[in-house]
Backbone as numpy.savetxt, mean C-alpha at the origin, in Angstrom:
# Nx Ny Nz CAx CAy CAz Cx Cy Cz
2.95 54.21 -18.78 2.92 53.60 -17.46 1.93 52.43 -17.41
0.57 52.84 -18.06 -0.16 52.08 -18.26 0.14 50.64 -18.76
0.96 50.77 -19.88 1.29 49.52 -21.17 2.24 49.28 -20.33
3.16 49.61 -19.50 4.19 48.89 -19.17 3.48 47.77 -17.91
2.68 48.46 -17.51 1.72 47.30 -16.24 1.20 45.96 -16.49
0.50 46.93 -17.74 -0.63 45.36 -18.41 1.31 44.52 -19.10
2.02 45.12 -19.82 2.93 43.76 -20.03 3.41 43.00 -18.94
3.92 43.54 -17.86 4.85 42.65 -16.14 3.31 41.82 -16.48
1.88 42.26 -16.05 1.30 41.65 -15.59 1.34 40.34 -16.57
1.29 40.59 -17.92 0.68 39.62 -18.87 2.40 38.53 -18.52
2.95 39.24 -18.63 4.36 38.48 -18.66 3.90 37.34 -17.00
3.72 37.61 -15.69 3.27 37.39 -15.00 2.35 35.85 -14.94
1.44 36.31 -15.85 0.16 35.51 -16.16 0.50 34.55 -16.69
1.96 34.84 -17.64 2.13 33.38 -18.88 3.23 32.94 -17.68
3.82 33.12 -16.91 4.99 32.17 -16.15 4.09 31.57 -15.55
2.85 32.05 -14.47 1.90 31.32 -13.52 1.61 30.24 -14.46
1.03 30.64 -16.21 0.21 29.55 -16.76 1.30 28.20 -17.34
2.19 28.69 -17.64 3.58 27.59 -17.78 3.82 26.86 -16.62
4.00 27.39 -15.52 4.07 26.52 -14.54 2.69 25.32 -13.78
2.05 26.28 -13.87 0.79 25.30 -13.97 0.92 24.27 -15.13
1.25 23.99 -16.17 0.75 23.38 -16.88 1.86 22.52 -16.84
3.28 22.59 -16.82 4.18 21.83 -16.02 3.98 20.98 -15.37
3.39 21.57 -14.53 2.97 20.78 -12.85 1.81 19.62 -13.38
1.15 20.11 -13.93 -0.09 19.05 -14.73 0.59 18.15 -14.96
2.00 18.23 -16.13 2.37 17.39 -17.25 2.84 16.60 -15.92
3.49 16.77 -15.23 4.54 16.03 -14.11 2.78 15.20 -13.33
2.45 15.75 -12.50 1.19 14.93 -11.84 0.85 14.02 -12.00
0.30 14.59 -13.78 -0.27 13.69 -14.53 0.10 12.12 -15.52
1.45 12.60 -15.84 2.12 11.69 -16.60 2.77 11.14 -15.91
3.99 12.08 -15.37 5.08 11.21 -14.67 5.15 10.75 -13.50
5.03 11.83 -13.01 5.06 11.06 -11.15 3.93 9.67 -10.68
2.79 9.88 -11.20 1.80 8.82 -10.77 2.40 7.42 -11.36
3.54 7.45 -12.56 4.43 5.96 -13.14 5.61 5.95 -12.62
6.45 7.12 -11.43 7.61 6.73 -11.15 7.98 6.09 -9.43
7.92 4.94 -9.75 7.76 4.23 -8.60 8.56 3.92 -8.32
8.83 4.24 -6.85 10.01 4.01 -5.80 9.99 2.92 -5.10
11.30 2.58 -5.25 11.52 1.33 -4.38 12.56 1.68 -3.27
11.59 0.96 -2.25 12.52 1.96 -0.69 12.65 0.50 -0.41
14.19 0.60 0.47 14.58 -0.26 1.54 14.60 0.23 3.11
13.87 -0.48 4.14 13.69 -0.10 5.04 14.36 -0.88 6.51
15.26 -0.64 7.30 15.34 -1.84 7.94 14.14 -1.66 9.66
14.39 -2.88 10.33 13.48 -3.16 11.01 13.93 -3.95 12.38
14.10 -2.75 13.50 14.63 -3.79 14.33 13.27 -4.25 15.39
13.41 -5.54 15.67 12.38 -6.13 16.72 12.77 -6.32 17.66
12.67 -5.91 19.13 13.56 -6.37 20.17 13.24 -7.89 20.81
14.18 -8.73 20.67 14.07 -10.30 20.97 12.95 -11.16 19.60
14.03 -10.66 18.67 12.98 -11.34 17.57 13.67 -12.20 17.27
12.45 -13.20 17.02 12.65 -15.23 16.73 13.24 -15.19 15.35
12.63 -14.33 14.28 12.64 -14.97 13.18 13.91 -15.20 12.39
13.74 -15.61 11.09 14.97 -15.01 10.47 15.70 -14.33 10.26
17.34 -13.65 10.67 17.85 -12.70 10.76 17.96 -12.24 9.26
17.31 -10.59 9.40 17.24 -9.79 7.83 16.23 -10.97 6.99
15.02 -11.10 7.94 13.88 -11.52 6.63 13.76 -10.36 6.01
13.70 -11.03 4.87 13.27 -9.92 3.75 11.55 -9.74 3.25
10.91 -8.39 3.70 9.15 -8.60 3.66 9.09 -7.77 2.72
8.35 -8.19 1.75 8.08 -7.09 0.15 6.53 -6.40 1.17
6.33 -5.26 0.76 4.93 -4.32 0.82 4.61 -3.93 -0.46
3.62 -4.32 -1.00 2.57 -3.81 -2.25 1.69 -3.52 -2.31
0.95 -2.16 -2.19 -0.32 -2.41 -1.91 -0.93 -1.42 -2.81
-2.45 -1.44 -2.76 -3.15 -0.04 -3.37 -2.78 -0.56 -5.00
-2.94 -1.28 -5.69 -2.47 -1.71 -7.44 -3.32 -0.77 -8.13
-4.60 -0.47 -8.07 -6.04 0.02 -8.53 -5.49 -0.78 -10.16
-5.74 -2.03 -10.09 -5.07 -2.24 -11.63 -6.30 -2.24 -12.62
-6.00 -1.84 -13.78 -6.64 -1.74 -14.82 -6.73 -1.65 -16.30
-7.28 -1.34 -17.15 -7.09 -1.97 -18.23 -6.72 -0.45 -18.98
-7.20 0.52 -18.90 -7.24 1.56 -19.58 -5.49 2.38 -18.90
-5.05 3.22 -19.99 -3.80 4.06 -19.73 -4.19 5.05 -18.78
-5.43 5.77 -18.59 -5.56 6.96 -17.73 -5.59 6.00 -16.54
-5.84 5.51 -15.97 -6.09 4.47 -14.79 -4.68 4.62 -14.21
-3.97 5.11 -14.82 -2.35 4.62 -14.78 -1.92 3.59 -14.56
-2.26 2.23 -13.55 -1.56 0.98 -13.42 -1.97 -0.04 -14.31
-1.87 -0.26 -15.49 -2.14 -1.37 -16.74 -1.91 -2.09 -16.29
-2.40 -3.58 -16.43 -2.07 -4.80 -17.10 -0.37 -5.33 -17.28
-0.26 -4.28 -17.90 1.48 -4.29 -18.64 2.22 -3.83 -17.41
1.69 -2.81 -17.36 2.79 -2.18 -15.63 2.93 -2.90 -14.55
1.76 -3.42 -14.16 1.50 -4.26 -12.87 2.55 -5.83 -13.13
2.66 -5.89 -14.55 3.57 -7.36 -14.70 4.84 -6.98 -14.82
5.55 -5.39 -15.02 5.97 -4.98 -15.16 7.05 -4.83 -13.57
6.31 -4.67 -12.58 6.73 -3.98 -11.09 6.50 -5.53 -10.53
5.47 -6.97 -11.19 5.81 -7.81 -10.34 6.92 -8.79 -10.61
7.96 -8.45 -11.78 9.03 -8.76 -12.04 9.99 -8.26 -11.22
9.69 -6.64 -10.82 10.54 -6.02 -10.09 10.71 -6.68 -8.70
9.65 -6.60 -8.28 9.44 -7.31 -6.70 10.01 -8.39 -6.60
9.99 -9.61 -7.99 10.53 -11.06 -7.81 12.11 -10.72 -8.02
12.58 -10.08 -8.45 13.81 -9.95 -8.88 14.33 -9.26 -7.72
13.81 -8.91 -6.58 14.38 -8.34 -5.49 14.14 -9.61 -4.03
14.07 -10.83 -4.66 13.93 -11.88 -3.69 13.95 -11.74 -2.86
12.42 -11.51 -2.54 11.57 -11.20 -1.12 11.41 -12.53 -0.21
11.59 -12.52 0.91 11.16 -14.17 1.72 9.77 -13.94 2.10
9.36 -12.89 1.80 7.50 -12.79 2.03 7.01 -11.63 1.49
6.21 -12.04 0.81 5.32 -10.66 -0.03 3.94 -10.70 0.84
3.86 -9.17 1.59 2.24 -8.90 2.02 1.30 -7.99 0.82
0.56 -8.16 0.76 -0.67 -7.22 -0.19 -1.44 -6.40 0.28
-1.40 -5.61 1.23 -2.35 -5.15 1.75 -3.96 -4.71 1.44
-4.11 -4.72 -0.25 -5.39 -4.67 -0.36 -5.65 -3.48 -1.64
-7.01 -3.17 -2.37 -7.17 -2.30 -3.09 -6.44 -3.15 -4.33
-6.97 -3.71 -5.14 -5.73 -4.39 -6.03 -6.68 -4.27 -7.63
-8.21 -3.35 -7.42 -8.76 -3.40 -9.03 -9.13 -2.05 -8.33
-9.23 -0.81 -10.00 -9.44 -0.01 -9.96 -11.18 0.53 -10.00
-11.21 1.65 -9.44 -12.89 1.73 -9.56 -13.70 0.56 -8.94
-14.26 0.04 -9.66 -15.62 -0.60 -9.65 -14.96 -2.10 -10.27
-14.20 -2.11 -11.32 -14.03 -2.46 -12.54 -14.93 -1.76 -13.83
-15.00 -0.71 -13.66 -15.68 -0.22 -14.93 -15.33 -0.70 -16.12
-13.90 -0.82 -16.52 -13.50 -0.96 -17.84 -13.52 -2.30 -18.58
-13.99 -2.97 -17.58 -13.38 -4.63 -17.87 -12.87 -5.38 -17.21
-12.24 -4.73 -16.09 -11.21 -5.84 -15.83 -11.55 -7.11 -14.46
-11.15 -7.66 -14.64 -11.98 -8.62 -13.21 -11.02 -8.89 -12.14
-11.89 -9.35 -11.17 -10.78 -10.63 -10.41 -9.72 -11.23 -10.94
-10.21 -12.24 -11.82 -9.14 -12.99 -12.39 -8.06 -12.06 -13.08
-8.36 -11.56 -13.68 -7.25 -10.32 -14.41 -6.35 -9.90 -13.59
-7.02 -9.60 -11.98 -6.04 -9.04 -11.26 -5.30 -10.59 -10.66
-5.52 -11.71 -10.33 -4.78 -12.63 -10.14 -4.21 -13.09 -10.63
-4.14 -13.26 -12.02 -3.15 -13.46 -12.92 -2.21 -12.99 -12.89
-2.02 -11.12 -12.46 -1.05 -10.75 -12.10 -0.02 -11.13 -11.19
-1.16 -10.61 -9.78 -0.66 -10.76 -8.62 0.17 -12.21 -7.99
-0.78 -13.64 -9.11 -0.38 -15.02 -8.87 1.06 -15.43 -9.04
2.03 -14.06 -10.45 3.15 -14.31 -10.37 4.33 -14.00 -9.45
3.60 -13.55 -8.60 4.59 -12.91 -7.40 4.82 -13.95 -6.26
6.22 -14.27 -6.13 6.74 -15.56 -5.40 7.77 -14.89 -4.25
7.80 -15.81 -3.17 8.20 -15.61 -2.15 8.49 -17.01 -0.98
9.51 -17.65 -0.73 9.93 -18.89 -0.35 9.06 -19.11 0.68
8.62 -17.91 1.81 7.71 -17.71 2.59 6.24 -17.80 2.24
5.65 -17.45 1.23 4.90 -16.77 1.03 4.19 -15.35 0.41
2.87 -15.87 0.04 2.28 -14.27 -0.65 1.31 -13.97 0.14
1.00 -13.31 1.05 -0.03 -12.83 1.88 -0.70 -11.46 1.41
-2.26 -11.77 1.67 -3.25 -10.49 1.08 -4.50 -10.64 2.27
-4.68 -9.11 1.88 -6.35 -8.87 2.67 -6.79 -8.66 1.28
-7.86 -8.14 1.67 -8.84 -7.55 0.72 -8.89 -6.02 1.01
-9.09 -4.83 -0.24 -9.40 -3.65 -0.10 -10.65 -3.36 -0.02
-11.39 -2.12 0.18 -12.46 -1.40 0.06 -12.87 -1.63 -1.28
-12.51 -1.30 -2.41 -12.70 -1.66 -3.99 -12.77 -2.84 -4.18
-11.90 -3.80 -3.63 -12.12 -5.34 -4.10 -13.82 -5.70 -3.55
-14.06 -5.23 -2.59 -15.17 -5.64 -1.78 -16.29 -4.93 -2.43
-16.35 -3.53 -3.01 -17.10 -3.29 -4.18 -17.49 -3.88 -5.45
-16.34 -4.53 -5.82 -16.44 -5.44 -6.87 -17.54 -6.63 -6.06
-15.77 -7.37 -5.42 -16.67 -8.63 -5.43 -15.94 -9.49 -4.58
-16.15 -9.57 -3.37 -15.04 -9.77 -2.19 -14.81 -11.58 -2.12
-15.98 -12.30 -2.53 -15.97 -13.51 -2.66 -15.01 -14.12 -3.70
-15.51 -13.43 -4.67 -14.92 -13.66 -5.68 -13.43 -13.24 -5.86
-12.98 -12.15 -5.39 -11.44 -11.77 -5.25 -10.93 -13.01 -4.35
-11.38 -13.28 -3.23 -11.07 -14.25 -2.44 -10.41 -15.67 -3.39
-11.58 -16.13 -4.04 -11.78 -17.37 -4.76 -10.05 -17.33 -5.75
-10.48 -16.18 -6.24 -9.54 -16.00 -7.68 -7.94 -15.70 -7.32
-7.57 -15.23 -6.25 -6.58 -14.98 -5.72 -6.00 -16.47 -5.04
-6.93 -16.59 -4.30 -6.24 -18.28 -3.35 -5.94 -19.28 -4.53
-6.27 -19.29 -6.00 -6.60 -20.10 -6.88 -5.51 -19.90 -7.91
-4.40 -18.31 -7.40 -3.40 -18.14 -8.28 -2.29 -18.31 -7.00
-2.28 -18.71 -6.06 -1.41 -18.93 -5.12 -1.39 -18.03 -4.10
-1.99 -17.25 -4.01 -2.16 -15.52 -2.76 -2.71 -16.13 -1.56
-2.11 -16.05 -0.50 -3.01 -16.06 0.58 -4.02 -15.38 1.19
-5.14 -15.40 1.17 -5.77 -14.28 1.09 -6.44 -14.78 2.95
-6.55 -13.13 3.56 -6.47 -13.54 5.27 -7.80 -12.48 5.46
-9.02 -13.03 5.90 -9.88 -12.32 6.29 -10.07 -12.65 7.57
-9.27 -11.43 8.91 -9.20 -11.64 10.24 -8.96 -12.71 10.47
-8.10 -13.33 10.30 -7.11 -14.07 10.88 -5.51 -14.61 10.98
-5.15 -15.57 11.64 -3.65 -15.56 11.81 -2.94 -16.51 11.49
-2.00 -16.97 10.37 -1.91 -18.52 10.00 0.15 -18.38 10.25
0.53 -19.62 10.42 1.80 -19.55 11.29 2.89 -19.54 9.68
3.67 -18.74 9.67 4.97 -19.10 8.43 5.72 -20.13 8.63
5.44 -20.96 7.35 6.05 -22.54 8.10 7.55 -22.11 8.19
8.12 -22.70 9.22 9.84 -22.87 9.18 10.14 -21.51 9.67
9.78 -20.88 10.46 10.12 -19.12 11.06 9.73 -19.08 12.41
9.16 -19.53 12.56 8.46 -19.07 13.98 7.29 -17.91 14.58
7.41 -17.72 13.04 6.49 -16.21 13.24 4.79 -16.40 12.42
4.24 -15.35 12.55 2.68 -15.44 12.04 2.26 -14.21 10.94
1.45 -14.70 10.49 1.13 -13.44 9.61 -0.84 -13.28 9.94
-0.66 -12.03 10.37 -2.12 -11.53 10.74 -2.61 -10.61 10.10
-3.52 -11.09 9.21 -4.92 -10.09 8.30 -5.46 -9.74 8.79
-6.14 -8.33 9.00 -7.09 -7.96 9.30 -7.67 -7.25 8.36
-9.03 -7.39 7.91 -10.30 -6.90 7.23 -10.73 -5.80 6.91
-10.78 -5.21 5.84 -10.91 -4.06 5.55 -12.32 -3.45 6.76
-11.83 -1.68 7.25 -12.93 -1.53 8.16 -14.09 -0.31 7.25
-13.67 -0.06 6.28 -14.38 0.91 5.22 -15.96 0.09 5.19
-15.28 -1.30 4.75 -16.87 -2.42 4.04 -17.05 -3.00 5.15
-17.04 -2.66 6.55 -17.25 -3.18 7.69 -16.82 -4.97 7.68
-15.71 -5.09 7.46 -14.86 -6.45 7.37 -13.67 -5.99 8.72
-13.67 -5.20 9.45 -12.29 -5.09 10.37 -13.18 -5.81 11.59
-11.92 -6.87 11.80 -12.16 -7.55 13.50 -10.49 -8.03 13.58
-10.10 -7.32 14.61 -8.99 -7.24 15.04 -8.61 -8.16 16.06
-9.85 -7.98 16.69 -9.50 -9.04 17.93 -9.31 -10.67 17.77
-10.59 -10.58 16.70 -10.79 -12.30 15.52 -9.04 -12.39 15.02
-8.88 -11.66 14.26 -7.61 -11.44 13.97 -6.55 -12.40 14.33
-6.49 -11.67 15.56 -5.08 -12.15 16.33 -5.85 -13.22 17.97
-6.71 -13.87 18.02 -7.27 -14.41 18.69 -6.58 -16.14 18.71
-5.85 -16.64 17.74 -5.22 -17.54 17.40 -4.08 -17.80 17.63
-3.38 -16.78 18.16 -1.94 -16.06 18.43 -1.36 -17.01 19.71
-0.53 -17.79 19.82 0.09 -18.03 20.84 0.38 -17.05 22.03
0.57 -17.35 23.10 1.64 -16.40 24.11 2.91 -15.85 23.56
3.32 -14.37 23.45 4.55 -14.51 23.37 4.91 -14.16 21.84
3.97 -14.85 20.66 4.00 -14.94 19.50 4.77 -13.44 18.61
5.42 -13.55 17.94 5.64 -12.45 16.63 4.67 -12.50 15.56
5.00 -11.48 15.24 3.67 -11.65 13.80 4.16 -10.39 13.18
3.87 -10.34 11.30 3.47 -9.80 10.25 2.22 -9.33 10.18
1.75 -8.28 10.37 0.19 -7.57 10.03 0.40 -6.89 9.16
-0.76 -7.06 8.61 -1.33 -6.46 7.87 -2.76 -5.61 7.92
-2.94 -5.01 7.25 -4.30 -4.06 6.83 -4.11 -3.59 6.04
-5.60 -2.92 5.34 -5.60 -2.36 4.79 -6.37 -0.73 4.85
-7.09 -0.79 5.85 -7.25 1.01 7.20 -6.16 0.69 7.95
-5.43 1.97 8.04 -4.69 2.02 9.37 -5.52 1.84 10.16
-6.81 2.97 10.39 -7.86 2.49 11.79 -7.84 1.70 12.46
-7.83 0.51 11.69 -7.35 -1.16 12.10 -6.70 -0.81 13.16
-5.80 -0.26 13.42 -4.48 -0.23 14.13 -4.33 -0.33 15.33
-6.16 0.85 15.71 -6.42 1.33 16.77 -7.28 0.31 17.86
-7.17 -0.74 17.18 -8.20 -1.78 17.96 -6.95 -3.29 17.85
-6.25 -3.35 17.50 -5.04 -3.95 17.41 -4.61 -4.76 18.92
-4.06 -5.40 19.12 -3.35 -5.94 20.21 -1.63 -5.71 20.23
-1.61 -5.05 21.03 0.14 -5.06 21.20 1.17 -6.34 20.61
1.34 -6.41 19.45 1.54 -7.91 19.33 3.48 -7.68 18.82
4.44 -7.61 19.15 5.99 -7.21 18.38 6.08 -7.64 16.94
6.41 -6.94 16.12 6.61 -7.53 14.63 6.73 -6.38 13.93
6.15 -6.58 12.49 6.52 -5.59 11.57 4.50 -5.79 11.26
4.23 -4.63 11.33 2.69 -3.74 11.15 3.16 -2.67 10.00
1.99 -3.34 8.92 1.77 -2.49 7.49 0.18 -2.29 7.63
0.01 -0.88 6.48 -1.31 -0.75 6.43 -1.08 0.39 4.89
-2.03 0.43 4.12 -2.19 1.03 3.08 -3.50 2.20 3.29
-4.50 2.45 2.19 -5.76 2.64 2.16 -5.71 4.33 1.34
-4.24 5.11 2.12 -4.19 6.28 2.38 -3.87 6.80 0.95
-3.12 6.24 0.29 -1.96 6.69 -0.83 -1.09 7.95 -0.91
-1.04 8.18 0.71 -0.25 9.26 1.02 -0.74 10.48 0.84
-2.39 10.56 0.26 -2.97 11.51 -0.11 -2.96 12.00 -1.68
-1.91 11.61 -2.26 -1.61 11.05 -3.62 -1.13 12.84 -4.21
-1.08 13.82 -3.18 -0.98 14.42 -3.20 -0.78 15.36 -2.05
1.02 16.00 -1.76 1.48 15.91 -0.30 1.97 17.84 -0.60
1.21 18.60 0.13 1.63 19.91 0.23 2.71 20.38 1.76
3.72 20.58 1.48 4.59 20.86 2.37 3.84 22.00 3.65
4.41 21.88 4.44 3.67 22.48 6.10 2.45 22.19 6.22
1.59 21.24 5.36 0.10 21.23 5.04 -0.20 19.75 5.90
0.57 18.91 4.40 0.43 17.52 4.79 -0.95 17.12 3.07
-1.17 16.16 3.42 -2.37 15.16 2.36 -2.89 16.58 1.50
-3.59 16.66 0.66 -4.48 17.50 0.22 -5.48 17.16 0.24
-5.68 15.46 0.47 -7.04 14.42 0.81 -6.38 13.76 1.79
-6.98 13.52 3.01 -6.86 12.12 3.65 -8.47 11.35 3.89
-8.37 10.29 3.43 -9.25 9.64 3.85 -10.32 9.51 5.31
-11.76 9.35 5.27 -12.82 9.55 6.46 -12.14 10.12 7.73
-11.60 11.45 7.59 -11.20 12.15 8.53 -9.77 11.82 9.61
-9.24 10.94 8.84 -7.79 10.54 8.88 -6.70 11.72 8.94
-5.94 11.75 10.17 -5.10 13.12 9.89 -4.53 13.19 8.70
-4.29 14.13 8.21 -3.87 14.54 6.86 -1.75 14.88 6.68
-1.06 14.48 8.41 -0.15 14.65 8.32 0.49 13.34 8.78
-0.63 12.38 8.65 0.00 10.74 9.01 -0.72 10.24 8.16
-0.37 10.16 6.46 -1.09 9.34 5.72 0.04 8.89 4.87
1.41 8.71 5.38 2.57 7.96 4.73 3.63 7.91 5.87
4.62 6.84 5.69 5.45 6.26 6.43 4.90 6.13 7.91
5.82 6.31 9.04 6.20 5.32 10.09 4.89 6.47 10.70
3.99 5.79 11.41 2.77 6.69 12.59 2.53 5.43 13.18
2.73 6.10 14.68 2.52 5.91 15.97 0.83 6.00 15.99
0.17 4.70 15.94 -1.10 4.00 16.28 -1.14 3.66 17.35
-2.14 4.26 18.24 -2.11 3.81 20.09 -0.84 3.17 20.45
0.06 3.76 20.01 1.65 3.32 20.98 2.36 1.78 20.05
1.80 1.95 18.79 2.14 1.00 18.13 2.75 1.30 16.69
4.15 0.91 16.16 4.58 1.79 15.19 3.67 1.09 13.64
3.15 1.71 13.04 2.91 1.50 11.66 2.99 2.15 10.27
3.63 1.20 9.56 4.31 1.74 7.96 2.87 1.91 7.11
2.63 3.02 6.90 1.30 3.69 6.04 2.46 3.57 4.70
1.92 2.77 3.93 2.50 2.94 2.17 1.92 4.04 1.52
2.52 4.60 0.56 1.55 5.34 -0.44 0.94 4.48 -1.36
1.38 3.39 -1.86 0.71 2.50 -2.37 1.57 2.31 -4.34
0.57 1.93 -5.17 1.64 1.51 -6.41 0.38 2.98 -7.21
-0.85 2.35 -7.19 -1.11 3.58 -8.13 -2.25 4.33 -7.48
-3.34 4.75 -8.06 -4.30 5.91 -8.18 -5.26 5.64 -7.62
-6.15 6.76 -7.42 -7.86 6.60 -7.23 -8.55 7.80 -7.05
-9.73 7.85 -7.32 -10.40 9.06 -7.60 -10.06 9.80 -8.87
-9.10 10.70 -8.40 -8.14 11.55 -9.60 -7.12 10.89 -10.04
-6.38 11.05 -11.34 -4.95 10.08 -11.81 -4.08 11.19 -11.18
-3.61 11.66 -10.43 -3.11 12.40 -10.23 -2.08 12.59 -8.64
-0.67 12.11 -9.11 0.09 12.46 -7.82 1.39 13.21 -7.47
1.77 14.17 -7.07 2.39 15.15 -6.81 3.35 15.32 -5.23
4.48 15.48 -5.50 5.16 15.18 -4.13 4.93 14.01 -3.49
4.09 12.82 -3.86 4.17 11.37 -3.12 4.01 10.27 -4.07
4.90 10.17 -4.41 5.42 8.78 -5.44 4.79 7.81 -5.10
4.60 6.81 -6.14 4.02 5.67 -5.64 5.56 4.19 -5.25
4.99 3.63 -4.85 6.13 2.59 -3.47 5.67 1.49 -3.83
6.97 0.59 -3.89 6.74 -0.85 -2.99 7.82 -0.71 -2.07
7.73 -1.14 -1.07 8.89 -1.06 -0.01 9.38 -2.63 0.46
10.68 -2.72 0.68 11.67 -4.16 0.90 11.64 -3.73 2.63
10.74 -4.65 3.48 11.54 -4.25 4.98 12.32 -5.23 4.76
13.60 -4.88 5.81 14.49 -6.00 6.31 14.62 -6.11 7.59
13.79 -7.37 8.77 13.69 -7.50 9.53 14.63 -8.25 10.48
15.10 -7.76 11.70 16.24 -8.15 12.49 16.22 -7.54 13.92
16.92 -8.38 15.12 16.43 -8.11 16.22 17.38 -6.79 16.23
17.05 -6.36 17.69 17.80 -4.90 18.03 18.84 -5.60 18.71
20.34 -4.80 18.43 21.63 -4.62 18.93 21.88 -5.15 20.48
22.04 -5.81 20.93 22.16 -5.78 22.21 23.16 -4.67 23.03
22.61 -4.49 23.73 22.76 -3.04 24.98 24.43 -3.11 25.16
């Protein structure tokens, strides 16, 4: 009776430890490199712009030089082929675009070199992340505007030939969020593209109609069903840290982002670039 216990159990012990170690191999290897590309559409009610602009979202790169990092050098040129080959009329960046610190090496420029090949008839629009601003926020600035990126610290510059605006707002982690600076430039009436990179941002926002992105979250990089995040960020609900959340009565697309941070490790939340396609609403 005895020996038959200890075997169920041991038998027991090795399925738990197989599956665990499964789950590792998947976390660890695969899921954090299998990146989804979502199409999203987007209706605006009484929108100016181009019917079905096409807006690329990229955000969160943590790019770097080393393989555990997961987003290389190679990958990142890799996904910004993907993005060009899906002829976007505007690429936003929302921010986070070097991993760590740069511990390993890698710089500014490294990451603009990348990011510089990403084209858009409209435009390439960027904030800055929390990490870039650890590094070196001047300097990301410099090195980015210098590979063609627009880079928008709180403020609002008009898309030539559209009618519409694109509004940065400032990372609020490195105390860079001014929302109001932001959109203070804004015509009456105006549409606009936002960006961020805290949702928080969101909450100090101006009612403005358009398409509102924000990153920061990475979906928690790890998503437990009835749970939600297994991390959300400085006390961020843990069941609005991906897709569409309602910000003070304002809709915003939380990305999971392209790769990692902290841990290499993501499970149930893939990493994204997302295609909106923007167009007015149906008439009644």
């Amino acid at each position: 009776m005895l020996l038959s216990a200890l075997r169920s159990l041991f038998k027991l012990l090795l399925v738990l430890f197989l599956a665990a170690a499964l789950l590792a191999v998947w976390g660890v290897l695969i899921e954090p490199r299998w990146v989804a590309h979502r199409e999203i559409a987007v209706q605006v009610p009484g929108w100016r712009g181009p019917p079905g602009l096409k807006v690329a979202v990229a955000s969160d790169w943590h790019i770097a030089h080393e393989f555990q990092r997961v987003m290389t050098i190679a990958r990142a040129n890799a996904l910004v082929d993907e993005i060009n080959a899906a002829r976007p009329d505007v690429v936003l960046l929302p921010g986070d675009f070097i991993s760590g610190r740069g511990e390993d090496g890698t710089t500014p420029e490294d990451v603009a070199a990348v990011l510089g090949r990403l084209y858009a008839p409209h435009g390439v629009y960027a904030v800055l992340g929390n990490h870039d601003w650890w590094v070196n926020g001047p300097r990301f600035t410099r090195a980015l505007r210098a590979a063609g990126v627009k880079v928008l610290l709180n403020e609002a510059v008009p898309v030539p030939g559209t009618g519409l605006w694109v509004v940065g707002v400032g990372d609020r982690m490195t105390g860079h969020s001014d929302p109001a600076a932001a959109t203070s430039r804004l015509p009456p009436g105006a549409q606009a593209l936002m960006l961020m990179h805290d949702p928080a941002s969101a909450r100090e926002l101006a009612p403005i109609p358009g398409l509102t992105v924000a990153a920061h979250t990475h979906g928690g990089q790890v998503w437990i069903p009835f749970y939600g995040s297994a991390v959300a960020p400085h006390g961020w609900p843990r069941d609005q840290t991906h897709g569409w959340v309602d910000i003070g009565g304002r809709p915003v697309y939380i990305t999971s982002g392209l790769g990692v941070s902290i841990y290499p490790v993501r499970i149930n939340m893939r990493p994204e670039w997302v295609m909106f396609s923007v167009s007015g609403s149906p008439a009644p």
